[in-house]
C-alpha positions, 0 to 999 in steps of 0.5 A: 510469531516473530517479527522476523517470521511475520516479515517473511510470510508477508512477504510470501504473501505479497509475492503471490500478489506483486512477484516483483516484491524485494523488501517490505519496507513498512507494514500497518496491520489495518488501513481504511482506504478513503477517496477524496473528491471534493469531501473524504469518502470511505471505500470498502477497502480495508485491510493491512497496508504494506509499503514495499520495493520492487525489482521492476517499475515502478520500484516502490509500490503501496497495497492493501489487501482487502478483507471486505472484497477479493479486489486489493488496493494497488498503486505503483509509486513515483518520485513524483508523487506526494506522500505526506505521513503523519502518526495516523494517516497516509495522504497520498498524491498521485503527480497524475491527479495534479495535472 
């Protein structure tokens, strides 16, 4: 399959999920979601992780969609929160968090 073709049934396949998806934005074919509380730990999501826009607010959102659970990982993303991108990982900071 094309990359093209790839990009629009992962976008048919997110729209099901969020039909507020425009645009994938970038897409990583296996992601392991880890909480951190003091210590890294790992959650059972895990799965590909999709970085897209949305027509509603919020406007950019972040999903994995999990193959160990029928229950995605979602987070609506702000301006204000921290995302810092590194060649194999993805911190991600909610403003809430740091309140």
């Amino acid at each position: 399959m094309d990359l093209d073709a790839r990009l629009q049934l992962n976008t048919r396949v997110l729209r099901r999920i969020d039909p507020c998806v425009t645009q994938l934005l970038s897409v990583a074919s296996f992601a392991v979601y880890y909480k951190y509380e003091n210590e890294w730990t790992k959650t059972s999501v895990e799965g590909p992780l999709f970085l897209y826009q949305r027509s509603e607010e919020p406007y950019f959102g972040l999903q994995i969609l999990n193959r160990n659970d029928p229950e995605n990982f979602y987070v609506g993303l702000s301006p204000l929160d921290d995302i810092e991108l590194s060649k194999e990982f993805l911190i991600y900071r909610s403003h809430q968090q740091r309140m």
